[in-house]
Structures are given as C-alpha cells and as structure tokens.
N, C-alpha and C positions, 0 to 999 in steps of 0.2 A: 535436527537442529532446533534452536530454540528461536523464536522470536517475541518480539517485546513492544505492543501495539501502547503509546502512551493516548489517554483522552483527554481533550481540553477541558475537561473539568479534574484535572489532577489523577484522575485514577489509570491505573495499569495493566493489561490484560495481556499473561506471558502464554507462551504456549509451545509444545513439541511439536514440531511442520516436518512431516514428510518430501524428501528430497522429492521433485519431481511437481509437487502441489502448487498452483497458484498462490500468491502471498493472499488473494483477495479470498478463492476457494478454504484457504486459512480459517479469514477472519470470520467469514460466514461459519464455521465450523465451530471458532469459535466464541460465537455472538457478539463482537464486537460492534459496540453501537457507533452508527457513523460511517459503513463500509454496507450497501446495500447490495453490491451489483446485480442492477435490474436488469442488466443485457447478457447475466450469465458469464462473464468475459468476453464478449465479441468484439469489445473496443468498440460499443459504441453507445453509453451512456455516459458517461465519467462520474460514474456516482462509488466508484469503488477509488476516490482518493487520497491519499494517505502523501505525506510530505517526510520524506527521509531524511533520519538524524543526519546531521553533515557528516558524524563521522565515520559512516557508511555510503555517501552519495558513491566514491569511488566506486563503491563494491560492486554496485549496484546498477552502475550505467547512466547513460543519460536517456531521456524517449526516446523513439523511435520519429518518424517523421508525423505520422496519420496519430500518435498518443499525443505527441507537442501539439497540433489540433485539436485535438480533443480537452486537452487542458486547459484551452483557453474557453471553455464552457461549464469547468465546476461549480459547485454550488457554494465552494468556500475560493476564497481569494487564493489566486494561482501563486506558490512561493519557488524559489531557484531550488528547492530540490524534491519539488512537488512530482510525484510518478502517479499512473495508474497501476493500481494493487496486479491487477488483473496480466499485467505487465511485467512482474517482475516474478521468477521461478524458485522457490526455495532448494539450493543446494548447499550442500557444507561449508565453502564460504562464505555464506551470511548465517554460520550458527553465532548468535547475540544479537540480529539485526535489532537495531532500534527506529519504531515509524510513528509519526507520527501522526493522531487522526483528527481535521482539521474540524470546528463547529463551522458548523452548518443553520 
C-alpha cells in the first residue's frame, strides 16, 4: 500500500508500507522528519504525531481512549483528526492514505 506523509514545509515523502507495519514504523523507515518515536510505539511519548487528511479520518478510526491522552501532550497543536502514527496499522484499505506531519 502506498502512503503519502505531507511536511509543513511543503514537501512530500510517498512510500510502499507493508500491510501489517506501523504507519509510524513506516515513517521511521522512511526518514520522515517530524515522526521520531522515541517510545518505539509503546503509546507513551506522542512524538510520533501525524494529523490525517480528513479524507481519510474515516478509514482510519478515531483514538483509542489512553492515545486521546496522550495527544493532549504533543509537541504540535492537537487538531480533530490528529492520531498517533504508532496507532494506526497499514492495510490495504488505506492504500493512498494521506498524513499529515505537524511543525514542531
């Protein structure tokens, strides 16, 4: 599946995600700057945050209860379709996901 990490400085970092991989495991893959996670995915840094194109929020879900906690501590201003990377699973319904990676 493809996904499509936009940066607030305009630029765009596409890439082939293995069904199964973390979106954040992704981006670390593939150097996406702005997506650190320092907690490896444990759900408990929120430094892997990334705010999803609306026209994928559907696909995509809403947090969970303990990730809605945790997003009220990112390092960029929390928006309505704000997720942790680390949170969300690349499978074939989100081949195009579009995400976006918030300045920091």
């Amino acid at each position: 599946m493809r996904v499509t990490w936009k940066l607030a400085d305009g630029r765009e970092i596409a890439a082939e995600v293995e069904p199964g991989l973390s979106l954040m495991e992704a981006a670390l893959a593939n150097s996406v700057p702005g997506v650190i996670g320092e907690c490896g995915g444990c759900l408990s840094c929120a430094t892997c945050h990334v705010v999803v194109d609306p026209a994928w929020s559907d696909r995509t879900g809403a947090p969970g209860e303990f990730e809605d906690a945790m997003l009220d501590i990112t390092a960029a201003e929390r928006q309505p379709q704000s997720r942790l990377s680390c949170q969300i699973e690349a499978h074939p319904d989100l081949d195009g996901l579009v995400l976006h990676v918030p300045e920091t």
